[in-house]
C-alpha positions as CSV (number, residue, x, y, z in Angstrom):
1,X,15.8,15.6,18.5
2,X,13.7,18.1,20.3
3,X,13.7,20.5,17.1
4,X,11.8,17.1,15.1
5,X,9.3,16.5,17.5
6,X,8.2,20.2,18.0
7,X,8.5,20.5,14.1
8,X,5.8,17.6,14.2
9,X,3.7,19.2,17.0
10,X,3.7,22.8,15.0
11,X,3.0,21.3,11.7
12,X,-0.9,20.0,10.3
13,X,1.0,17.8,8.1
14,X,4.0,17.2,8.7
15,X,6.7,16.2,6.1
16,X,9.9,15.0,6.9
17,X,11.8,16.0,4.2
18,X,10.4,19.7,5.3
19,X,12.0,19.2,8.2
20,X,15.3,17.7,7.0
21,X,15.3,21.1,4.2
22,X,14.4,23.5,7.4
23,X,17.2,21.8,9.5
24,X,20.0,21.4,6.7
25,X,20.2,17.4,7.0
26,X,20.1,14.9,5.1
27,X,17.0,12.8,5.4
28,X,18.8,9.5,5.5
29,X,20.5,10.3,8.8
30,X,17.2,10.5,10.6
31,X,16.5,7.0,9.1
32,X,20.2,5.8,10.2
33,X,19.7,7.0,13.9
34,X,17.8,4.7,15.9
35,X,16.9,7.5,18.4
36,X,14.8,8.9,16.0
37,X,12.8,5.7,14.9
38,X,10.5,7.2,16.9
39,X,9.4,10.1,16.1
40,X,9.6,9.4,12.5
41,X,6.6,6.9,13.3
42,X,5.0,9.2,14.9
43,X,5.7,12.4,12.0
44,X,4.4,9.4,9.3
45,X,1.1,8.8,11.5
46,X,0.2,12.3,11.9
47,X,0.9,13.1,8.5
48,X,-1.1,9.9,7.1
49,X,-3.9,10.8,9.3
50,X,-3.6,14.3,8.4
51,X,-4.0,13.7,4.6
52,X,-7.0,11.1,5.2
53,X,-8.9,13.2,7.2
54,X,-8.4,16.2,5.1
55,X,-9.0,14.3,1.9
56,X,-12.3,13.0,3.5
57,X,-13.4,16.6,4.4
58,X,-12.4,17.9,1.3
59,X,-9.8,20.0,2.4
60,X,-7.3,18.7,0.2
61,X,-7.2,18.2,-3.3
62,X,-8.1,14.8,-3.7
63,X,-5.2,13.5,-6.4
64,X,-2.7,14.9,-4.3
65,X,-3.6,13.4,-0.9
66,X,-4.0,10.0,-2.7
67,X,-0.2,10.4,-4.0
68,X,0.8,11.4,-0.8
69,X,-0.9,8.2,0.7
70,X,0.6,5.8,-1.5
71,X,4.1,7.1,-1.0
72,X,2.9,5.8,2.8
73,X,2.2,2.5,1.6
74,X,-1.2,3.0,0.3
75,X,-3.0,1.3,-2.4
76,X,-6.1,1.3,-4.6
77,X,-5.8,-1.7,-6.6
78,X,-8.1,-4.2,-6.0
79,X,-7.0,-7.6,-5.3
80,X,-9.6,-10.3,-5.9
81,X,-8.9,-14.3,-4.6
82,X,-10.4,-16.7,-6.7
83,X,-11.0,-20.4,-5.7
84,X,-11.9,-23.4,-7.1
85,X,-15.2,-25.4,-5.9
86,X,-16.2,-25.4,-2.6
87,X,-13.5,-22.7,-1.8
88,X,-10.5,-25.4,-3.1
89,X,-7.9,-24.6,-5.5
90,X,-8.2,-23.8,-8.7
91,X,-7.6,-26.7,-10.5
92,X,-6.2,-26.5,-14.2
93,X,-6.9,-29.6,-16.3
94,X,-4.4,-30.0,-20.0
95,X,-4.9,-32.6,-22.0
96,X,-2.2,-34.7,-20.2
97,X,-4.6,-34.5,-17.4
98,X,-7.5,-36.6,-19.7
99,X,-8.1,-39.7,-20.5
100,X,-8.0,-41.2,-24.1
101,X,-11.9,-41.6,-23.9
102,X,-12.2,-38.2,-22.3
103,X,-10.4,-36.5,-25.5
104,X,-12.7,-38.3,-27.6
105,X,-15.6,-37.2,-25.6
106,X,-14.9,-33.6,-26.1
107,X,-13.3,-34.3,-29.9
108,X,-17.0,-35.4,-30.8
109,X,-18.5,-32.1,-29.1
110,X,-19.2,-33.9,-25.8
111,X,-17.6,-33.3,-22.0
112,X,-19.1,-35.9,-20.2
């Protein structure tokens, strides 16, 4: 445990899988071993800010820091929310949904 935490104080960026190669361990016994939960937090945050704050500075290439970032649970898709009027739903009408009159309305080339 105290080799991890000063491989995370030594290291810019630390990577845990650096550290499980340097060490000779398997990377899914640090995840199996609650004593550790830890420290893995805290390897993941300084690596995350790490990569952020050298990708902002330009330190870093950019497309490598970005993969890096998404294997941390970053994303740069865009998700857009649609509603309906007034901030309702969205409401789909079918032609089940319309009356006879309605249908003929819009048949003739007018929604009213």
């Amino acid at each position: 445990m105290k080799s991890f935490e000063e491989y995370i104080d030594n290291n810019d960026i630390p990577i845990i899988v650096d550290f499980c190669t340097k060490e000779k361990i398997l990377k899914q016994n640090l995840y199996d071993r609650e004593e550790f939960s830890t420290l893995l937090k805290r390897c993941t945050a300084k690596k995350e800010a790490a990569l952020e704050k050298g990708m902002l500075k330009g330190d870093l290439v950019p497309s490598a820091a970005i993969f890096s970032l998404k294997q941390l649970g970053w994303s740069d898709k865009q998700e857009i929310a649609h509603s309906g009027r007034d901030g309702g739903p969205i409401r789909i009408t079918t032609a089940d949904d319309l009356t006879d009159d309605e249908l003929a309305n819009i048949a003739a080339g007018s929604s009213k």
